[in-house]
N, CA, C and O atoms as CSV, one atom per row, in Angstrom:
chain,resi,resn,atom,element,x,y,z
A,1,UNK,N,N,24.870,-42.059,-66.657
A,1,UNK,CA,C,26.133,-41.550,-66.178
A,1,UNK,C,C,27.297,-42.362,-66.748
A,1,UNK,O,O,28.282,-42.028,-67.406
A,2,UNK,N,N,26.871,-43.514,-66.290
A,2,UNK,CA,C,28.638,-44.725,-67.237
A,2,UNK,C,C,28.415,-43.942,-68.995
A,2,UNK,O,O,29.388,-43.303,-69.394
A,3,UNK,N,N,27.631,-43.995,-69.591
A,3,UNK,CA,C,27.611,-43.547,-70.418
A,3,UNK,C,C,28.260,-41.810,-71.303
A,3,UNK,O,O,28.531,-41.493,-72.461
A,4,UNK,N,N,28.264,-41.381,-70.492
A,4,UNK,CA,C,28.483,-39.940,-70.412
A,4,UNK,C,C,30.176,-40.287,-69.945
A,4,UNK,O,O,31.045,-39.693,-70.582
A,5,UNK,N,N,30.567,-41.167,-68.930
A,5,UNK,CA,C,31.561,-41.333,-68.533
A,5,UNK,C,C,31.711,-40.355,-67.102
A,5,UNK,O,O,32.850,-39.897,-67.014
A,6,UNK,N,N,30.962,-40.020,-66.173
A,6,UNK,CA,C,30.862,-39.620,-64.821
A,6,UNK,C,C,30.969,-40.772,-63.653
A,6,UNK,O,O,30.203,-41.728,-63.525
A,7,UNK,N,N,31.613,-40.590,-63.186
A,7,UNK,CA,C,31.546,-41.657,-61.635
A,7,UNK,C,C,30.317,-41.155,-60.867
A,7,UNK,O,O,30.227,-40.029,-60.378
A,8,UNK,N,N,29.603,-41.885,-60.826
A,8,UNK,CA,C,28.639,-41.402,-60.034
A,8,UNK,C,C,29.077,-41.764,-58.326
A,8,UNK,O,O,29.867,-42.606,-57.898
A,9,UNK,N,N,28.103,-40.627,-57.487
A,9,UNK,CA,C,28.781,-40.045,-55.980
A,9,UNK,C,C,27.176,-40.433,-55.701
A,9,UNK,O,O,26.166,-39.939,-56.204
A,10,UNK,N,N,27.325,-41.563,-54.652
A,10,UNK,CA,C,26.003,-41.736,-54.213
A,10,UNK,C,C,25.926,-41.454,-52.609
A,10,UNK,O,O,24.978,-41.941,-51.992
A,11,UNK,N,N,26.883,-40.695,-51.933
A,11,UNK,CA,C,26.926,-40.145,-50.952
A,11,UNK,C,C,25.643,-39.795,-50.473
A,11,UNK,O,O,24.996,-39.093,-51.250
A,12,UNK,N,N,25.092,-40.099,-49.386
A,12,UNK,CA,C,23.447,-39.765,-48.781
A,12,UNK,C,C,22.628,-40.008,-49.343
A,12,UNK,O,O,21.723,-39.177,-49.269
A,13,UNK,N,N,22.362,-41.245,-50.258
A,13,UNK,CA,C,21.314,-42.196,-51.058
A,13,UNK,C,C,21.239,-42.630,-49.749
A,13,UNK,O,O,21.853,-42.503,-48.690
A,14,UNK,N,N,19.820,-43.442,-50.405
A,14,UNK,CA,C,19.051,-44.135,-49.642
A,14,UNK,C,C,20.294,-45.503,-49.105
A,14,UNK,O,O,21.471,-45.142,-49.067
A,15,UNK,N,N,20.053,-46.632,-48.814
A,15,UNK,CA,C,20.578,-47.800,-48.798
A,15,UNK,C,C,20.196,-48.605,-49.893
A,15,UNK,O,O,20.906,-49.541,-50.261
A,16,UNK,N,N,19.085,-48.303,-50.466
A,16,UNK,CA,C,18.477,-49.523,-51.548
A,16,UNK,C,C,18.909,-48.358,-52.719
A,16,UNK,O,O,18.809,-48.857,-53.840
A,17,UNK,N,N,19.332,-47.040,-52.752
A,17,UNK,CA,C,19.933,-46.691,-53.965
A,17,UNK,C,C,21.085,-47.023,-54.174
A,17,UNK,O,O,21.464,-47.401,-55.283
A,18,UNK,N,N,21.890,-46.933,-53.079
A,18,UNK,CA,C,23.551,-46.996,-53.210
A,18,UNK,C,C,23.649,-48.848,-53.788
A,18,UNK,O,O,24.199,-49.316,-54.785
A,19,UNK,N,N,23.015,-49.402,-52.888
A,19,UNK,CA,C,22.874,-50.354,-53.563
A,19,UNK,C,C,22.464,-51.295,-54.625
A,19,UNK,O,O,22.724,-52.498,-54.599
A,20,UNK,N,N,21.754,-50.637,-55.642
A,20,UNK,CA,C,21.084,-50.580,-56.838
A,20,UNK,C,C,22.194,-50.139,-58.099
A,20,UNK,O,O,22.428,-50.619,-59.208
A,21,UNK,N,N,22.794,-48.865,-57.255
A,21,UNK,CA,C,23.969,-48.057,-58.358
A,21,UNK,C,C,24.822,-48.868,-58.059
A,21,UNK,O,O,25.403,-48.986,-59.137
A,22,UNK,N,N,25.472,-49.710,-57.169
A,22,UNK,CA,C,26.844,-50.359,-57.208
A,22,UNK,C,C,26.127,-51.841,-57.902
A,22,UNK,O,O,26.990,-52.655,-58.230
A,23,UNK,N,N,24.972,-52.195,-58.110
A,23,UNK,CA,C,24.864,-53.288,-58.519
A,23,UNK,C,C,24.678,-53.052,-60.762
A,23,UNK,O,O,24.755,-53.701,-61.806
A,24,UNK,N,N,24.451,-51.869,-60.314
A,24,UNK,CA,C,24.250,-51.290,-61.473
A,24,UNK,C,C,25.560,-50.844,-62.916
A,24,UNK,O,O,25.676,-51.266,-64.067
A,25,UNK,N,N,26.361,-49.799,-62.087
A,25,UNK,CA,C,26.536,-49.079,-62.632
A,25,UNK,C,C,28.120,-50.261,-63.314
A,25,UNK,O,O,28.793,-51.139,-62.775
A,26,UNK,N,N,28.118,-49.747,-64.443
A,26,UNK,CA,C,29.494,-50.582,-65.517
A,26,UNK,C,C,30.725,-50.294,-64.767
A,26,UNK,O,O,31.655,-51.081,-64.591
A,27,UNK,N,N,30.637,-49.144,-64.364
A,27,UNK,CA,C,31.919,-48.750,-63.450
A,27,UNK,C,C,32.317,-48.343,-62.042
A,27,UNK,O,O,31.319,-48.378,-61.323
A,28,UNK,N,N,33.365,-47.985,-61.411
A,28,UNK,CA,C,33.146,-48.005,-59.945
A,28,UNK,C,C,32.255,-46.483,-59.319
A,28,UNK,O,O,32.127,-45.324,-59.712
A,29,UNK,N,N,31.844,-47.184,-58.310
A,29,UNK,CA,C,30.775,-45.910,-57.797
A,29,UNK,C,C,31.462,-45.371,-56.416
A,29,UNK,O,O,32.012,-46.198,-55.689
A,30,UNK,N,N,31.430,-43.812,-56.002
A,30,UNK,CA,C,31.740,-43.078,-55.236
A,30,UNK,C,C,31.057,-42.737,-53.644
A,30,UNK,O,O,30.062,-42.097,-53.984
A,31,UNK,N,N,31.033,-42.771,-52.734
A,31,UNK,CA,C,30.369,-42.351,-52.093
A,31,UNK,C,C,31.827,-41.078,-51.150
A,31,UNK,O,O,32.839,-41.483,-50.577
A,32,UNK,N,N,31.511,-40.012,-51.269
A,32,UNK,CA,C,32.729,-38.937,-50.756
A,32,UNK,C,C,32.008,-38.441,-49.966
A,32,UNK,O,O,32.183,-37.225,-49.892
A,33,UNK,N,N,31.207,-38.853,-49.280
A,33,UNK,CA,C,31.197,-38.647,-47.496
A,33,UNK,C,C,30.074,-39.254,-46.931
A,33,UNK,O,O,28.905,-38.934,-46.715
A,34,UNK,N,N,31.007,-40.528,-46.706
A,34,UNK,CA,C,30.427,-41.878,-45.892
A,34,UNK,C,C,31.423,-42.213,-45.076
A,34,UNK,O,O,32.621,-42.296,-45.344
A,35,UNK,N,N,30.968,-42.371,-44.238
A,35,UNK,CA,C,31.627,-43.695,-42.841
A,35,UNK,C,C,30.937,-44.849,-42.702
A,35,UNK,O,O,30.136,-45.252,-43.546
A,36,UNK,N,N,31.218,-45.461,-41.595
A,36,UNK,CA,C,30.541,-46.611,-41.436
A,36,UNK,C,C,29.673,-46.627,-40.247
A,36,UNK,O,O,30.058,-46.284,-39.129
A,37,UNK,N,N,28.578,-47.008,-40.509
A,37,UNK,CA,C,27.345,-46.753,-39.681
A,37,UNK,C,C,27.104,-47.705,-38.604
A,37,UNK,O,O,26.271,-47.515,-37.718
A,38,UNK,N,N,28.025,-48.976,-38.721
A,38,UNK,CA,C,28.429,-49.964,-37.452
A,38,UNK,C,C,28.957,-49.042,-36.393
A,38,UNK,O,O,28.381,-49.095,-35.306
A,39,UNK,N,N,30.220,-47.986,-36.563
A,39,UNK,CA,C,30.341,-47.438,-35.244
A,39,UNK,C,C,29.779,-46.209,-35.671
A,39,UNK,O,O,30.856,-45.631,-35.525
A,40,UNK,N,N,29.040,-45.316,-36.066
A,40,UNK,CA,C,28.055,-44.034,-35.968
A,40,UNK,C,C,27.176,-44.287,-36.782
A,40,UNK,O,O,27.427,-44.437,-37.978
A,41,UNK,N,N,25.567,-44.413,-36.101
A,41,UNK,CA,C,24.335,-44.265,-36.861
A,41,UNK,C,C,24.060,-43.133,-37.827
A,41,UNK,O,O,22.870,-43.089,-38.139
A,42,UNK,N,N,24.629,-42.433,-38.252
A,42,UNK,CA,C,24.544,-41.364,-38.777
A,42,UNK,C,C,23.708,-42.126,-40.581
A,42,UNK,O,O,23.888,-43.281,-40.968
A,43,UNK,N,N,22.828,-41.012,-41.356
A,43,UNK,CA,C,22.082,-41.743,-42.355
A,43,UNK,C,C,23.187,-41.867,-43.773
A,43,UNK,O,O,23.096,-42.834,-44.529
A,44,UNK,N,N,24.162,-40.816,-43.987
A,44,UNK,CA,C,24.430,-41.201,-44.605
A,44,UNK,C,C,26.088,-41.938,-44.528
A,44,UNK,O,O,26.899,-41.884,-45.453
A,45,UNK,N,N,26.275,-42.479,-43.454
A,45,UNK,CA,C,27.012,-43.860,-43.648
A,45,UNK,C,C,26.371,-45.063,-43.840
A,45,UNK,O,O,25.273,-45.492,-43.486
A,46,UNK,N,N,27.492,-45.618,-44.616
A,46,UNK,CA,C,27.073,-46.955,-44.825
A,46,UNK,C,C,27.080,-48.503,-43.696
A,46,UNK,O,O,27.886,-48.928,-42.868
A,47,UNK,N,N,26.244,-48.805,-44.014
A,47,UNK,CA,C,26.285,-50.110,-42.990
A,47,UNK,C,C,26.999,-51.283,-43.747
A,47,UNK,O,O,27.037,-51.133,-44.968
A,48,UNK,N,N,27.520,-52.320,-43.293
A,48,UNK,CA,C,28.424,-52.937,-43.337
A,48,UNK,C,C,27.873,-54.056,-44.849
A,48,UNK,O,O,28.775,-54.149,-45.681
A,49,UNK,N,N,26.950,-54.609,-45.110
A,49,UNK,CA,C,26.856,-54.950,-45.983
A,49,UNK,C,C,26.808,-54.287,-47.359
A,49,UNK,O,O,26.737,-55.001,-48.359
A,50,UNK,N,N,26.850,-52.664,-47.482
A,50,UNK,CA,C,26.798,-51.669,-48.472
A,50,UNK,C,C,28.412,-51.703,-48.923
A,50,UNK,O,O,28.960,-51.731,-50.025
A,51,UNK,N,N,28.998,-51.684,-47.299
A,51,UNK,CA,C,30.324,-50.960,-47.854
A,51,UNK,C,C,30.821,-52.723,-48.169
A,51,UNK,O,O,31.512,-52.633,-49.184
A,52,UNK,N,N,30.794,-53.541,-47.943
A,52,UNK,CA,C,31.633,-55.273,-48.529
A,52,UNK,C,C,30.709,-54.818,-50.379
A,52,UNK,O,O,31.272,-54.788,-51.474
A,53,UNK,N,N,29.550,-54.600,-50.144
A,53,UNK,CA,C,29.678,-54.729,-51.840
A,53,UNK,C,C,30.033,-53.901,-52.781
A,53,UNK,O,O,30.049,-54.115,-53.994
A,54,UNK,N,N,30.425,-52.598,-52.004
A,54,UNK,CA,C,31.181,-51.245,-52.712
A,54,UNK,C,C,32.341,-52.014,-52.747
A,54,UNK,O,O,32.450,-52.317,-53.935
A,55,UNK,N,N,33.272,-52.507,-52.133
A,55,UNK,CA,C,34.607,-53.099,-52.470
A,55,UNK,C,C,34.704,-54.171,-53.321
A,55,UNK,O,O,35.762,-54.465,-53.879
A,56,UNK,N,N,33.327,-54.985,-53.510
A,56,UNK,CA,C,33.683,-55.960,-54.380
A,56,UNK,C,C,33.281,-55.534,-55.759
A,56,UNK,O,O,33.404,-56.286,-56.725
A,57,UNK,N,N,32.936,-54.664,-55.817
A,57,UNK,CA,C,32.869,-53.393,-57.012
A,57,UNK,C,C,33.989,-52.585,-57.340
A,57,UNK,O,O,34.129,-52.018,-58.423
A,58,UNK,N,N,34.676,-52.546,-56.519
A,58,UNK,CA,C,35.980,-51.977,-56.859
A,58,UNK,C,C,35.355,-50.158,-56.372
A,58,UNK,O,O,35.844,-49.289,-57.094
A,59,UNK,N,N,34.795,-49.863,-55.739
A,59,UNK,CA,C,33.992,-48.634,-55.431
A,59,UNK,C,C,34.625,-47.902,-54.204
A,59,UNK,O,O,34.808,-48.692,-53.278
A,60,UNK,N,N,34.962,-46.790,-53.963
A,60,UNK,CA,C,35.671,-45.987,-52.908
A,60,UNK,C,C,34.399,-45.515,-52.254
A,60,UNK,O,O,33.353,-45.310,-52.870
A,61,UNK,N,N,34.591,-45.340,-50.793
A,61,UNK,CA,C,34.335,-44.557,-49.764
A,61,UNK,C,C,35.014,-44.022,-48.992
A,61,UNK,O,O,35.588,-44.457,-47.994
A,62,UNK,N,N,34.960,-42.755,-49.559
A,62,UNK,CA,C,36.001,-41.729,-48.556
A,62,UNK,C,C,35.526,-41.025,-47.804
A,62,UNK,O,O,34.987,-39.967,-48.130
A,63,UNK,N,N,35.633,-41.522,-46.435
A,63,UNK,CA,C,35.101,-41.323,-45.177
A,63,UNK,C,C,35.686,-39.742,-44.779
A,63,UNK,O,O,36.828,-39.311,-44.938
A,64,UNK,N,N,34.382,-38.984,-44.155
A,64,UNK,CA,C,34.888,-37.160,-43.940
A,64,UNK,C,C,35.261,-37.317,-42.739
A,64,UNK,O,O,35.475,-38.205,-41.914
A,65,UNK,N,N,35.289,-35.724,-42.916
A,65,UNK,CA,C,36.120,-35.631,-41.649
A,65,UNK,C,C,35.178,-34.690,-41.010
A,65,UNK,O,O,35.556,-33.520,-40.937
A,66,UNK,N,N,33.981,-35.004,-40.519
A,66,UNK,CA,C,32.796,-34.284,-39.629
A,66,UNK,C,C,32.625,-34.911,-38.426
A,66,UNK,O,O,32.761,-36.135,-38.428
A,67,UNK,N,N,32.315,-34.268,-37.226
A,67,UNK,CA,C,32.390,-35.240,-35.903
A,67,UNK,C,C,30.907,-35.310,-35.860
A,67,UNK,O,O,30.407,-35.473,-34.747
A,68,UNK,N,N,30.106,-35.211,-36.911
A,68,UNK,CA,C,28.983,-35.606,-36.813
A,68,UNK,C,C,28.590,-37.309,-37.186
A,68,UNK,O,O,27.858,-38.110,-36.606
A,69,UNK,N,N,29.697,-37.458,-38.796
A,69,UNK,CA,C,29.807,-38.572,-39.041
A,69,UNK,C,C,30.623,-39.579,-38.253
A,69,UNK,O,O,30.311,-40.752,-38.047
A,70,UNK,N,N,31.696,-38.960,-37.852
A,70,UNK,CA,C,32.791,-40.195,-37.514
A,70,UNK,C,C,33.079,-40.337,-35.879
A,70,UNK,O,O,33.648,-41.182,-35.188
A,71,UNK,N,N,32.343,-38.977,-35.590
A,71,UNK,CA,C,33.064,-38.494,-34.042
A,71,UNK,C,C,33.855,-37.051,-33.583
A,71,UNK,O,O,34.182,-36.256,-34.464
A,72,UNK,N,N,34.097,-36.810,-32.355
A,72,UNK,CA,C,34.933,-36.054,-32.151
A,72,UNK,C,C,36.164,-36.084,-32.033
A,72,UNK,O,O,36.721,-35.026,-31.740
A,73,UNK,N,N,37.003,-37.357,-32.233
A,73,UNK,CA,C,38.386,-37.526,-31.871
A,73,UNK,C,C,38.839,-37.861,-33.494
A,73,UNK,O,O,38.156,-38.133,-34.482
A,74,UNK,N,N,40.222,-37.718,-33.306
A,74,UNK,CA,C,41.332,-38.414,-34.455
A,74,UNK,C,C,41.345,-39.985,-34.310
A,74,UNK,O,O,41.436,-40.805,-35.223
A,75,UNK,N,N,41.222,-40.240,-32.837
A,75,UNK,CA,C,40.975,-41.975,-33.067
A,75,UNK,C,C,39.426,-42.688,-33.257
A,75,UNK,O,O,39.176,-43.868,-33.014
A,76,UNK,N,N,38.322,-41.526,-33.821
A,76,UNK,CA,C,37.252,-42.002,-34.004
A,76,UNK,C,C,37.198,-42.101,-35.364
A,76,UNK,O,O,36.653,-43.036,-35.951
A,77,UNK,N,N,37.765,-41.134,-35.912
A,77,UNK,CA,C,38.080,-40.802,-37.784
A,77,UNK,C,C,38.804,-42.367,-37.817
A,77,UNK,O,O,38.196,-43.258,-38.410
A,78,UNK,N,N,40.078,-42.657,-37.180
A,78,UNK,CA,C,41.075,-43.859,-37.562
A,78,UNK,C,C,40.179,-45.229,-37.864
A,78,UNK,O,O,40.253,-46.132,-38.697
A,79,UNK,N,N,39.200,-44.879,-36.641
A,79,UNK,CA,C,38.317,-46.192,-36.146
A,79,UNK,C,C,37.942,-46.499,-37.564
A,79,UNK,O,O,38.418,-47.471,-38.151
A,80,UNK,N,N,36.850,-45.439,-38.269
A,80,UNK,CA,C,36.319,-45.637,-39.436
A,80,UNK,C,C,36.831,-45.821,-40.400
A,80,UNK,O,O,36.167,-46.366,-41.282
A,81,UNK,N,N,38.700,-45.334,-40.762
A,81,UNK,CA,C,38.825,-45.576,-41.635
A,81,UNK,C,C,39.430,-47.479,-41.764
A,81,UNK,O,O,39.611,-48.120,-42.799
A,82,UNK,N,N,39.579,-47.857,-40.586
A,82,UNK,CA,C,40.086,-49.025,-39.767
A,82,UNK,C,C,38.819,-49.812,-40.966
A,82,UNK,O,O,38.843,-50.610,-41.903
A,83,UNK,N,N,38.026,-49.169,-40.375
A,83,UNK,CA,C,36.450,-50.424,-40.573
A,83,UNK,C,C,36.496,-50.481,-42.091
A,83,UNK,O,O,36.502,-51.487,-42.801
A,84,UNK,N,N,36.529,-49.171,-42.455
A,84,UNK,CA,C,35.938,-49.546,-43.706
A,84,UNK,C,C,36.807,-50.122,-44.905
A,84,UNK,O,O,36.400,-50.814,-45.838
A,85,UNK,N,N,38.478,-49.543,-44.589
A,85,UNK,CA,C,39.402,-50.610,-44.916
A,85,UNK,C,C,38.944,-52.532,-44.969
A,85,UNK,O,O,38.876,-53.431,-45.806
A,86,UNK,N,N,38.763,-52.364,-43.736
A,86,UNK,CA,C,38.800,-54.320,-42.898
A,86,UNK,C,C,36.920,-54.950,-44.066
A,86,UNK,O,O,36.638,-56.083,-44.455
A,87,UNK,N,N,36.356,-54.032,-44.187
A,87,UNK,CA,C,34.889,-54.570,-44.600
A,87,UNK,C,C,35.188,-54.250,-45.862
A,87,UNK,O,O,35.513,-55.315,-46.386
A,88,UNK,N,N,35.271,-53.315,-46.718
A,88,UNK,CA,C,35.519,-53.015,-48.327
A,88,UNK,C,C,36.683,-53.151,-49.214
A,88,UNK,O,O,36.679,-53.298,-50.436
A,89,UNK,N,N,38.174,-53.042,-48.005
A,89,UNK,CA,C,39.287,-53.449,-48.855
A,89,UNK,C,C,39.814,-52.327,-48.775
A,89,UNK,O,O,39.236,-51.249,-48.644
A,90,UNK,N,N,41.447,-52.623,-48.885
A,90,UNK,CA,C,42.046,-50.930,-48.632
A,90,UNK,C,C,42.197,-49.987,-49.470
A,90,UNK,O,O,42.552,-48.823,-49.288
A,91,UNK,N,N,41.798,-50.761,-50.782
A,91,UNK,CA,C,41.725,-49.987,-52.011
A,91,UNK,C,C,40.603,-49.536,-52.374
A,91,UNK,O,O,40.531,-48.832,-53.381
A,92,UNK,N,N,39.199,-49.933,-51.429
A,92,UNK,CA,C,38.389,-48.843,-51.500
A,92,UNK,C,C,38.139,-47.849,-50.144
A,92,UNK,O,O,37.067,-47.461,-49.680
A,93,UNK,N,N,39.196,-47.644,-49.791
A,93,UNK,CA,C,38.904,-46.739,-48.418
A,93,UNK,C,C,39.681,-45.009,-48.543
A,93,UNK,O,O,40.875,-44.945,-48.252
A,94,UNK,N,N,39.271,-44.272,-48.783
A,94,UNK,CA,C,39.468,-42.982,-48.716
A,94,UNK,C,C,39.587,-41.897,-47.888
A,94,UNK,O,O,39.464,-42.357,-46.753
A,95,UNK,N,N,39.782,-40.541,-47.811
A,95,UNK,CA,C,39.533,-39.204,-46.769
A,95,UNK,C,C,38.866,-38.514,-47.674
A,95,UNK,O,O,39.108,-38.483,-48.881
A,96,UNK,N,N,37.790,-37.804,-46.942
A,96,UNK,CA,C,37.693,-36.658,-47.795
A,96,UNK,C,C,37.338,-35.383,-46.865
A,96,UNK,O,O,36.245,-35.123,-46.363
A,97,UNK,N,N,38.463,-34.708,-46.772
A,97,UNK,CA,C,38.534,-33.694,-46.012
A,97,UNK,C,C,37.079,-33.035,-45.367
A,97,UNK,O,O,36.828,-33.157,-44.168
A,98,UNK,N,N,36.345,-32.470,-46.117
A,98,UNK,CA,C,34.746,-32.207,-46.285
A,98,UNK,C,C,35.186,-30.534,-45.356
A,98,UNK,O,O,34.337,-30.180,-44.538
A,99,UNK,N,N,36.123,-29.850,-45.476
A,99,UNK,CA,C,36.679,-28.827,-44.707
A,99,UNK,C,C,35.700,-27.601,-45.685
A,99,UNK,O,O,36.048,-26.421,-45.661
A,100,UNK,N,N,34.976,-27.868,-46.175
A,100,UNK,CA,C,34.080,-26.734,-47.161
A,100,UNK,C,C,32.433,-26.769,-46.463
A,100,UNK,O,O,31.575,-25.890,-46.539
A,101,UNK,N,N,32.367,-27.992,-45.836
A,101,UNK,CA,C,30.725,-27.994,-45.821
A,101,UNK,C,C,30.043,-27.093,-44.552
A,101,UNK,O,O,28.823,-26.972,-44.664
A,102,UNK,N,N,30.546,-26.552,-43.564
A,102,UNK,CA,C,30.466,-25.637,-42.826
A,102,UNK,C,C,30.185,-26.777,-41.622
A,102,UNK,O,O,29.373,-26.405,-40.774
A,103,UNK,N,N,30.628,-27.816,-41.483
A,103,UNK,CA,C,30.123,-28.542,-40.269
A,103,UNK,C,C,31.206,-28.730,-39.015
A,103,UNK,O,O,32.408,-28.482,-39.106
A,104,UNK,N,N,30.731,-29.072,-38.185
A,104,UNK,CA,C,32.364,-29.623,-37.397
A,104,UNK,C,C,32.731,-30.351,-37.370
A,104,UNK,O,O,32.059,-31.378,-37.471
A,105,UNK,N,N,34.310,-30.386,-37.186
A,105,UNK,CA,C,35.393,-31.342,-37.254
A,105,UNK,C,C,35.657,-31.813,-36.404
A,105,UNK,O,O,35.422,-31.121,-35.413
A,106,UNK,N,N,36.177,-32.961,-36.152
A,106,UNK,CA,C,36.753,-33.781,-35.289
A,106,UNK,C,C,38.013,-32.859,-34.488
A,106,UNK,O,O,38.642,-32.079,-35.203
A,107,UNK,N,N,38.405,-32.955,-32.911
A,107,UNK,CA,C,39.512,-32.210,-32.299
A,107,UNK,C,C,40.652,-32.585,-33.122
A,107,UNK,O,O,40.992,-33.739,-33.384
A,108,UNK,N,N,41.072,-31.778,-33.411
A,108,UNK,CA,C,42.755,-31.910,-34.075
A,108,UNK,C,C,42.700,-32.355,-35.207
A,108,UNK,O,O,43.700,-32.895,-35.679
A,109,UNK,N,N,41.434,-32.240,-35.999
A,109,UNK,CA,C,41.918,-32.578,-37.413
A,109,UNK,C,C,40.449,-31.072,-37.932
A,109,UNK,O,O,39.300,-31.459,-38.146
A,110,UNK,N,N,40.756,-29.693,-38.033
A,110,UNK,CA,C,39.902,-28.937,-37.973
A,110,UNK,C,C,40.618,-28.096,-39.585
A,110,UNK,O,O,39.953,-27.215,-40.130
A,111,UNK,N,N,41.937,-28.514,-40.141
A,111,UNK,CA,C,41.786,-27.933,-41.503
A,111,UNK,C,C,43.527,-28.636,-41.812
A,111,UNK,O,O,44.368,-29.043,-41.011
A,112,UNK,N,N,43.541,-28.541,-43.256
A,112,UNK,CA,C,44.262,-29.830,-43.895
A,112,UNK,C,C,45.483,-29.630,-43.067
A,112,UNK,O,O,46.270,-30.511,-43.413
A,113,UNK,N,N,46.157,-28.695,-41.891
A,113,UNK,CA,C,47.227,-28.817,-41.984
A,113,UNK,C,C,47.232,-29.781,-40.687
A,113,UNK,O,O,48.358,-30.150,-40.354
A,114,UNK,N,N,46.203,-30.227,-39.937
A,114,UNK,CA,C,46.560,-31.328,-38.995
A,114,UNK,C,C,46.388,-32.367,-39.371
A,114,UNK,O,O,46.013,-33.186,-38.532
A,115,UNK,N,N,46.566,-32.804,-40.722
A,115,UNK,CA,C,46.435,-34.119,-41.326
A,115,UNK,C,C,47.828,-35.128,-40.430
A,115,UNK,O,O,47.757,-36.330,-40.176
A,116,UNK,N,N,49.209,-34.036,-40.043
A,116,UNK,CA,C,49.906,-35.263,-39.976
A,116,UNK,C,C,49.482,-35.755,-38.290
A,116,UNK,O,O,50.377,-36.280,-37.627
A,117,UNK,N,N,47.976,-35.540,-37.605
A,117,UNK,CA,C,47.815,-36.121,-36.519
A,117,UNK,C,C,47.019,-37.320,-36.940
A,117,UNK,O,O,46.827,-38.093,-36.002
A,118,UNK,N,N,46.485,-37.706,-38.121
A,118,UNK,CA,C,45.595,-38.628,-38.428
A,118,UNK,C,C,46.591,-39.642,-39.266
A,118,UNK,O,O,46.257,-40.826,-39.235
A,119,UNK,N,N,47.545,-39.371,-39.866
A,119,UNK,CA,C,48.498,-40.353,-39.880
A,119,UNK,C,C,49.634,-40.817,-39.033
A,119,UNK,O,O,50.370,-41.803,-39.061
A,120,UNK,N,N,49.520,-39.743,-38.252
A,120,UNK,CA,C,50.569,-40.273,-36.773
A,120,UNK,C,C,49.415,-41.976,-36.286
A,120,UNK,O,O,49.702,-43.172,-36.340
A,121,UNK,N,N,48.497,-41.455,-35.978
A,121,UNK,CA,C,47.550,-42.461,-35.585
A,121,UNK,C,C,47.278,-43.936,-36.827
A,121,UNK,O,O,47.443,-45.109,-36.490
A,122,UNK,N,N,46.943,-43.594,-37.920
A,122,UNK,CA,C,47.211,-44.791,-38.508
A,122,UNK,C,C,48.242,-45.108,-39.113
A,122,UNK,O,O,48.089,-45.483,-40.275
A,123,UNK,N,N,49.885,-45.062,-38.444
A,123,UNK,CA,C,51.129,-45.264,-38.618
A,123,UNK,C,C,51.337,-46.448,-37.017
A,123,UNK,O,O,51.901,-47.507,-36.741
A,124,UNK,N,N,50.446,-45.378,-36.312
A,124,UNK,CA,C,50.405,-46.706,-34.863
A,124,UNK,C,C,49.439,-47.318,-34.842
A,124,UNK,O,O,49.250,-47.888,-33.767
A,125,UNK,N,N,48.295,-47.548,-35.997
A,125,UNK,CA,C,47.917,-48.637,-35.978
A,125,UNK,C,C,48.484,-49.629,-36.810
A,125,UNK,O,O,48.126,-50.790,-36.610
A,126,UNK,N,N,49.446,-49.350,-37.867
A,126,UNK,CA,C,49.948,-50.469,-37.949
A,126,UNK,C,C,49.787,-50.146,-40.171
A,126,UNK,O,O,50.254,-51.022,-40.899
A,127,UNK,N,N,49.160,-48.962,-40.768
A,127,UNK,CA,C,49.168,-48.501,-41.780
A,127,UNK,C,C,50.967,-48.595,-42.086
A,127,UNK,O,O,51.916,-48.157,-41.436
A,128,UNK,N,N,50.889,-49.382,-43.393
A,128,UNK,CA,C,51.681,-49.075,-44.424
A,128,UNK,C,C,51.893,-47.690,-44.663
A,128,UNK,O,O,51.144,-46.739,-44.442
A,129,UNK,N,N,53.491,-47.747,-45.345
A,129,UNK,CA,C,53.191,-46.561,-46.115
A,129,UNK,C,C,52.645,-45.981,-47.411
A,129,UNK,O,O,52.255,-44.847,-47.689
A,130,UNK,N,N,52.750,-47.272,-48.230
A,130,UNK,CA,C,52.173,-47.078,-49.166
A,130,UNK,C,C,50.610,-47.353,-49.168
A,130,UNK,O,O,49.975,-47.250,-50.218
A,131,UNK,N,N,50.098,-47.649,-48.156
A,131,UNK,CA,C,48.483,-47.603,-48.127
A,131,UNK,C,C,47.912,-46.448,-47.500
A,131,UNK,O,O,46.704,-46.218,-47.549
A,132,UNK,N,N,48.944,-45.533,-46.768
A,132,UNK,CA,C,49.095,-43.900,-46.854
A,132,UNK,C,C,48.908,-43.088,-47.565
A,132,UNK,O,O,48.088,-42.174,-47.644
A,133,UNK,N,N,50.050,-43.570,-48.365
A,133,UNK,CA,C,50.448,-42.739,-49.897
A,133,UNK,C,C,49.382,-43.156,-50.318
A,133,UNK,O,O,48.653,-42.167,-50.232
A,134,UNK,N,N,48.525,-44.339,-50.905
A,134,UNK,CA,C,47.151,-44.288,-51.809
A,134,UNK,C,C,46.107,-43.183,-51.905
A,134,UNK,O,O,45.130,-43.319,-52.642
């Protein structure tokens, strides 16, 4: 894949893959729908030592927006993106809507136009704006 020039998306790998490809790969690696598995067991979030070495890789996880992964609330989505900011770095912390996969959404964040309730919330936690804007 580095070769070809693809970012590879290791979203719902194992733990010993994701971690193999970020130890691996020449360039940064993707995971576009992960949370963090400290606050939801769910399989394909990451647990806390995955996501510190995705950031020291320079590697994004952009946490969805399914209340399977993150929860049912807007302050359960915040929680995760809280975590995975504080464990990987804010420059690897992402959204990724996931409004295509037919699953459910968290209350009040159910299609892109209630996005401005998930930045009302990380504006009172204390989010920049330009770590918004990223």
């Amino acid at each position: 894949m580095n070769r070809l020039g693809v970012l590879a998306d290791v979203s719902g790998a194992s733990d010993a893959t994701v971690g193999r490809a970020v130890v691996l790969s020449r360039t940064p690696v993707m995971c576009t729908r992960s949370a963090a598995r400290a606050l939801r067991p769910h399989l394909a979030n990451l647990p806390d030592d995955l996501l510190a070495e995705l950031g020291a890789a320079q590697g994004l996880c952009m946490v969805p927006l399914t209340a399977e992964q993150t929860g049912p609330s807007v302050r359960d989505v915040a929680d995760h993106l809280d975590h995975v900011r504080t464990v990987a770095g804010p420059e690897s912390v992402g959204l990724s809507g996931t409004y295509d996969s037919g699953a459910a959404h968290p209350q009040d964040l159910t299609d892109a136009s209630c996005s401005p309730h998930l930045i009302a919330e990380l504006l009172h936690r204390g989010w920049s704006d330009i770590e918004l804007a990223c």
